[in-house]
Structure formats: structure tokens, C-alpha cells
C-alpha positions, 0 to 999 in steps of 0.5 A: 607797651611804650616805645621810646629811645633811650639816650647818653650824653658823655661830656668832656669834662667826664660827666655822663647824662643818660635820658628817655624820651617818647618823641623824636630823638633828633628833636631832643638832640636839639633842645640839649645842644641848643636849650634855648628854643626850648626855653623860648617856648616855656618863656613865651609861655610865662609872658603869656601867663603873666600879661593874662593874669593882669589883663582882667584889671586892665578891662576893669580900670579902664571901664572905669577911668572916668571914675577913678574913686570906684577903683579897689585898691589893687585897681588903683595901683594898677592905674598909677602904675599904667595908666598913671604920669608915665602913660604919654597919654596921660592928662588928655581928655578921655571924653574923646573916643580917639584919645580914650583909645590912645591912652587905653592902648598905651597902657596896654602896649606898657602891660606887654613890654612889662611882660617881655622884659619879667620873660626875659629875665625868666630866659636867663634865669632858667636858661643858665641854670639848665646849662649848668646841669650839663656843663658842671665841673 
């Protein structure tokens, strides 16, 4: 047989949420009167997801930077976009391990921010959206 808690939120402006949770109650007590944490870890999540799902074409352009002729088209547009004009790297000579090392990373470090920023957004988006649900008139 489960065990569990059954639980009731009564708002002031009358609305009532009633939820069952298996875990400790005093963790879901949290995560409704302090929702972003909870969301912190599906965000970190998402970026996570996100930086994944890109980091298979940045082994693949950076193997081949020194041809870029071989590049698909989705490689190519990955490198203009990270390793392009915008890389402070960029136009050095990839021939010296050093600076191939430097501009690979930098396009790197760029991939990252591109990703914390798409899980901000995620945070607000989603952030608001929970909260209306407990705080709506």
C-alpha cells in the first residue's frame, strides 16, 4: 500500500489547492512558498539539455577548423555563429596549439552563456506561469 500525505493550501483571495505528495511534506512546503529552487533544478536541467544537444557539432567544427569547406551546412552555421567574427579569437593562427586551444574554448565559454541565458529565460517563463496558478484571481 502507498503511503503519503495528503495536503490543502487556502489562499487569501479564497482559492483552495489540495495535493498528495509520497516525499517529505515539509520539502513540498518549500517548493510551493519558495517555487523557484524547484525550478532552479528543472532550469539547470534545461541548460544542460540545451548545451548537450550542441556540443556534438562543437567537437565536430572544431575537428575540422582548419577545413572548413568539409563543414555541413548546419556545421557551417555553427561555426559562423561561435567560432565566427564574434570569437575574440577569431582570424588567429589555429596551426599553434596555444591559440587553437584559446579560440576552441572561446567558442566554448560562448556555447555556455548562449545556454544560461535560453535557461534564464526558461526560469521566468515558467517561473511566472507556476506562480499564477496559486495566485490567481
Amino acid at each position: 500500500m502507498l503511503e503519503g500525505v495528503v495536503y490543502m493550501y487556502t489562499f487569501p483571495n479564497g482559492k483552495v489547492y489540495i495535493g498528495r505528495t509520497c516525499r517529505d511534506p515539509e520539502v513540498c512546503h518549500n517548493e510551493h512558498l519558495h517555487p523557484t529552487p524547484h525550478l532552479c533544478n528543472r532550469v539547470e536541467n534545461y541548460a544542460t539539455m540545451h548545451l548537450n544537444s550542441k556540443y556534438h557539432l562543437y567537437q565536430s567544427v572544431a575537428s575540422k577548423l582548419g577545413n572548413v569547406e568539409s563543414m555541413s551546412e548546419e556545421e557551417r552555421k555553427f561555426y559562423d555563429k561561435y567560432f565566427g567574427e564574434d570569437n575574440m579569437f577569431y582570424g588567429a593562427d589555429i596551426r599553434d596549439g596555444f591559440w587553437r586551444e584559446e579560440y576552441e574554448d572561446y567558442a566554448l565559454f560562448m556555447l555556455e552563456e548562449e545556454s544560461k541565458q535560453i535557461a534564464e529565460e526558461f526560469v521566468h517563463e515558467n517561473e511566472a506561469s507556476l506562480l499564477s496558478i496559486f495566485f490567481k484571481a
